[in-house]
ZAPAGU-653267 format. One line per 4 residues: number of its first residue (from 0); their letters; for each residue z, y, x of N, C-alpha, C, O. Coordinates in steps of 0.1 Angstrom, whole numbers, always signed. Each point is the difference from the previous one (the first is absolute). Example, Ala and Ser with C-alpha at 12.3 -4.5 7.8 and 13.67 -1.06 7.14 Angstrom:
% ZAPAGU-653267
0) AS) +78/-57/+132/+0/+12/-9/+0/+12/+9/+7/+0/+10 ~ -14/+11/-14/+0/+11/+9/+8/+11/-8/+1/+11/+5
***
This chain:
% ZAPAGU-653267
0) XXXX) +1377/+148/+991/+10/+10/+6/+8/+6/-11/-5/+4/-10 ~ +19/-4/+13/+10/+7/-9/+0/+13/+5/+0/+4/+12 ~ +2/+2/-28/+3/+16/+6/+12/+6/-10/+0/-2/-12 ~ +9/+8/+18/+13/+5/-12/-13/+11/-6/-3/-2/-12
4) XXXX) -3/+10/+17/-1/+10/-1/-16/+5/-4/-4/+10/+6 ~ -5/-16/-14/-15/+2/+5/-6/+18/-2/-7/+4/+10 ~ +9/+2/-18/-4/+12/+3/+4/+10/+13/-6/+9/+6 ~ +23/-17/-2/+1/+12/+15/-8/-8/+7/-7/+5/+9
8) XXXX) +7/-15/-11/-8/-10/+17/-14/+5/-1/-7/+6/+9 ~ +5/-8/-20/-17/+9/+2/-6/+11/+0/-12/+2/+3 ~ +22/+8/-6/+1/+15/+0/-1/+2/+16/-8/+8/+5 ~ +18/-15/+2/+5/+4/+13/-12/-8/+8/-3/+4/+11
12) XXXX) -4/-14/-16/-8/-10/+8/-16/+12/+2/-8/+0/+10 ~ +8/+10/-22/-12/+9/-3/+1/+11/+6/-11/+6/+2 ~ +21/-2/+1/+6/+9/+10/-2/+1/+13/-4/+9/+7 ~ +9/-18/-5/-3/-5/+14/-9/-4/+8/+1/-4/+12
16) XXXX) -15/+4/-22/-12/-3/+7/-9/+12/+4/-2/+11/-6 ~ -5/-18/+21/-6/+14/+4/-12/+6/-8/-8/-7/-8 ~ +7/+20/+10/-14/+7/-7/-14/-10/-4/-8/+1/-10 ~ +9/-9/+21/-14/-11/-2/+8/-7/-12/-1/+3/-12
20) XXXX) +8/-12/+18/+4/-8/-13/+5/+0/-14/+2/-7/-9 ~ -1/+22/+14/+6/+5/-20/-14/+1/-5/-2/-5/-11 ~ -10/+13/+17/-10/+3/-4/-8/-13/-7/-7/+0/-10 ~ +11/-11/+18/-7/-13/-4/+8/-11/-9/-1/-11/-4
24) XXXX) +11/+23/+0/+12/-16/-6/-1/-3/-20/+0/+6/-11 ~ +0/-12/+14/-2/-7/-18/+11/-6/-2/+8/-3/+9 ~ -7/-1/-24/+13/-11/-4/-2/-15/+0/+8/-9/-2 ~ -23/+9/+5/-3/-12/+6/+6/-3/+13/+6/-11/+1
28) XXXX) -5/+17/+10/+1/+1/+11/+17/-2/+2/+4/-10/+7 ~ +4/+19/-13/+10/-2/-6/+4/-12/-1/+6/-5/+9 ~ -8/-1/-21/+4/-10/-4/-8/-13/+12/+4/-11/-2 ~ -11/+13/+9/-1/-7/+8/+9/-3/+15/+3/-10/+6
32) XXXX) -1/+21/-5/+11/+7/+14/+12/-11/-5/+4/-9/+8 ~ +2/+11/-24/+13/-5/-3/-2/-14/-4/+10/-7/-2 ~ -28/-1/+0/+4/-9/-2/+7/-3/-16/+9/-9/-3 ~ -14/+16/-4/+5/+5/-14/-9/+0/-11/-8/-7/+7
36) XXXX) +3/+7/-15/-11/-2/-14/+0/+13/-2/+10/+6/+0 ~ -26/+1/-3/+5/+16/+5/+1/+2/-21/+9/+8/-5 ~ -16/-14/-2/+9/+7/-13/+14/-1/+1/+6/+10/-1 ~ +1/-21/+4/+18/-2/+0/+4/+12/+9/+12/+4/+0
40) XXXX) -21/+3/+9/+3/+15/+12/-2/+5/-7/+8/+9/+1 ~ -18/-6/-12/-8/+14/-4/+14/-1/-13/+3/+12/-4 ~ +3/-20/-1/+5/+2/-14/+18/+1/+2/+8/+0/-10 ~ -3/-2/+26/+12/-2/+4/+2/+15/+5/+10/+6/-4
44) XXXX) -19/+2/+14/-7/+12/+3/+3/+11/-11/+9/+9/+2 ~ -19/-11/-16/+4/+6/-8/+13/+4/-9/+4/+11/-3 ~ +0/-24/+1/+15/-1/-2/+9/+12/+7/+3/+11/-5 ~ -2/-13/+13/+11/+6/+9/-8/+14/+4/+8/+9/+2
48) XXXX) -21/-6/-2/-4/+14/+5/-3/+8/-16/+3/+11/-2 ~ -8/-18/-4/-11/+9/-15/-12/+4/+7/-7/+9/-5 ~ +4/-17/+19/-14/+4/+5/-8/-11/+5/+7/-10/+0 ~ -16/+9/+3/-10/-9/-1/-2/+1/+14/+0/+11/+6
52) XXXX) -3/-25/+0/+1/+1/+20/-8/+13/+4/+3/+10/+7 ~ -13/-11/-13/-13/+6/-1/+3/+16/+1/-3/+6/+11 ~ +8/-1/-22/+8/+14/-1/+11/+1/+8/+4/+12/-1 ~ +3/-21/+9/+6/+2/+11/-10/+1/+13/+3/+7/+10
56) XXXX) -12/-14/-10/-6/+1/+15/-6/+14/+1/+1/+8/+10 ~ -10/-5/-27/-5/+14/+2/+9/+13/+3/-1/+10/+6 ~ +11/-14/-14/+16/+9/+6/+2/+3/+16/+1/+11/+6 ~ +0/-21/-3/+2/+1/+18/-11/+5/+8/+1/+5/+11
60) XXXX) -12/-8/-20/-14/+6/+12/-2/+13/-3/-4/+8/+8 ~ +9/-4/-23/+4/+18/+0/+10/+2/+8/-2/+11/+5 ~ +13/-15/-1/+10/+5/+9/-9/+1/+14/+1/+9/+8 ~ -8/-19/-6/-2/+0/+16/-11/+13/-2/+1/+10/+7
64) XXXX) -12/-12/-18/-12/+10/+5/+11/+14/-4/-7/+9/-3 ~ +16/-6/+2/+9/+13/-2/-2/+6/+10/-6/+11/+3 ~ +16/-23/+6/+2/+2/+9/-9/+2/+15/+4/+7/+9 ~ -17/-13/-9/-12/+3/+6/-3/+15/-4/+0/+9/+9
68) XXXX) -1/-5/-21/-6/+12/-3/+5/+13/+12/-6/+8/+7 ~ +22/-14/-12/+9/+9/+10/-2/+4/+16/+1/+11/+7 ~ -2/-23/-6/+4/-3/+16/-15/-2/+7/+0/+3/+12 ~ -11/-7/-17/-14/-6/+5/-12/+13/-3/-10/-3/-5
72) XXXX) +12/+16/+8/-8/+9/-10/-16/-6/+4/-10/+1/-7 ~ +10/-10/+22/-12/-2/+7/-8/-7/-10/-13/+0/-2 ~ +20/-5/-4/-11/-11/-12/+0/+6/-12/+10/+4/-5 ~ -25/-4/-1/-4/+2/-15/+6/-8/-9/+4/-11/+3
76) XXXX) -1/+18/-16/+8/-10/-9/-9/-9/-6/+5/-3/-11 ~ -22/-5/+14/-3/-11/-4/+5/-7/+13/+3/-12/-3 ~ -2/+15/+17/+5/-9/+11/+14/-2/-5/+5/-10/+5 ~ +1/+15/-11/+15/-4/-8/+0/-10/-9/+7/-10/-1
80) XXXX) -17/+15/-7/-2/-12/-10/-4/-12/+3/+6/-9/-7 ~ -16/+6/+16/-7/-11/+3/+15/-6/+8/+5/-10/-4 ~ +2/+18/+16/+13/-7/+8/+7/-9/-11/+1/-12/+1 ~ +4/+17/-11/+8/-5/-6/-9/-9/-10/+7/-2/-10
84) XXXX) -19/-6/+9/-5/-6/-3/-8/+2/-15/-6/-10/-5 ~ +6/+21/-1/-10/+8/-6/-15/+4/+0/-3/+12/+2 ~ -5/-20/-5/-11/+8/+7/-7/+5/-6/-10/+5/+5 ~ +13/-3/-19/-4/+16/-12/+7/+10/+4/+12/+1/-5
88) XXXX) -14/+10/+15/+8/+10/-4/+2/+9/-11/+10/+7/-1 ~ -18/-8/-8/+5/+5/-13/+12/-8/-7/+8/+6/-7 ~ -8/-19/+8/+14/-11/-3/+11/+5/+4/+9/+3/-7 ~ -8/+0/+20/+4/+2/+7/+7/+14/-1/+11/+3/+4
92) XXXX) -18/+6/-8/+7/+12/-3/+8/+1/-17/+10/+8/-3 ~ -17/-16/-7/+7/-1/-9/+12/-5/+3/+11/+6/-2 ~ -10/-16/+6/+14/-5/+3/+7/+6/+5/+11/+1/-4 ~ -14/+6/+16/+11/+11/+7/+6/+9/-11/+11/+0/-5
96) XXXX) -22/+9/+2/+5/+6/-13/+8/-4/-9/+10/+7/-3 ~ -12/-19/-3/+11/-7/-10/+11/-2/+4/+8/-3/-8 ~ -6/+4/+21/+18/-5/+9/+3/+15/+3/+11/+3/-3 ~ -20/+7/+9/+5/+12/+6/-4/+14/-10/+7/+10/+3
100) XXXX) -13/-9/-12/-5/+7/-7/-14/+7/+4/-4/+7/-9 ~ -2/-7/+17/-11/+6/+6/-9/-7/+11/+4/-10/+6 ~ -16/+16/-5/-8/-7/+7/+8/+0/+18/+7/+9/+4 ~ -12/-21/+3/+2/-2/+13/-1/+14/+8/+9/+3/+8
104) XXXX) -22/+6/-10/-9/+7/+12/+13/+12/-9/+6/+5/+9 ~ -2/-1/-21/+8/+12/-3/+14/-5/+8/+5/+7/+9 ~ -1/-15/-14/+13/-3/+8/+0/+3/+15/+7/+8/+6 ~ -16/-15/-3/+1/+7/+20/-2/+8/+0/+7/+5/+9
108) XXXX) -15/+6/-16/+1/+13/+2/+14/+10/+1/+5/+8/+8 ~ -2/-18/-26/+18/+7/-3/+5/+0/+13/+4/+10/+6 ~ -3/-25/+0/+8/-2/+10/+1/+5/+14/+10/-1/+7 ~ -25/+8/-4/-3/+9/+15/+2/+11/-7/-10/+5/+5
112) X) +14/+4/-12/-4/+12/-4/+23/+5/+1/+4/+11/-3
***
């Protein structure tokens, strides 16, 4: 498969997948979807981002669990973590932190208060 473009095609292909399948998506999987060699994905990816698929997928599943935090108060932030395919919630809250500055459970606080 030709692509003008491989980092928007896969930026947008990562995007666009539901909660299940972001939770479950790899650069294997990736490069399988496109039919592609996933180093020639993982190093075409980089190029064009300075990020590694990987640090883009965990990028998006901090946007989505943000956005749970917000809008889902019904679920515990390890049922957030595990949704988005995490099943350390301590992983899981470092990372949040490292994208948002603070733990998951303070942020929904900030955010109902």
């Amino acid at each position: 498969m030709k692509f003008t473009n491989i980092p928007e095609t896969i930026i947008k292909y990562i995007v666009t997948r539901d909660l299940e399948e972001l939770s479950q998506l790899t650069r294997y999987k990736i490069a399988d979807a496109f039919g592609i060699h996933k180093s020639y994905l993982s190093e075409k990816f980089k190029q064009g981002t300075h990020k590694t698929i990987l640090e883009f997928i965990d990028f998006e599943k901090m946007k989505r669990a943000e956005k749970l935090l917000k809008t889902r108060v019904d679920l515990s932030v390890k049922d957030i973590s595990r949704m988005i395919g995490i099943v350390k919630c301590e992983q899981f809250r470092d990372k949040f932190e490292k994208v948002y500055g603070m733990k998951p459970g303070k942020y929904r606080r900030l955010f109902r208060e």
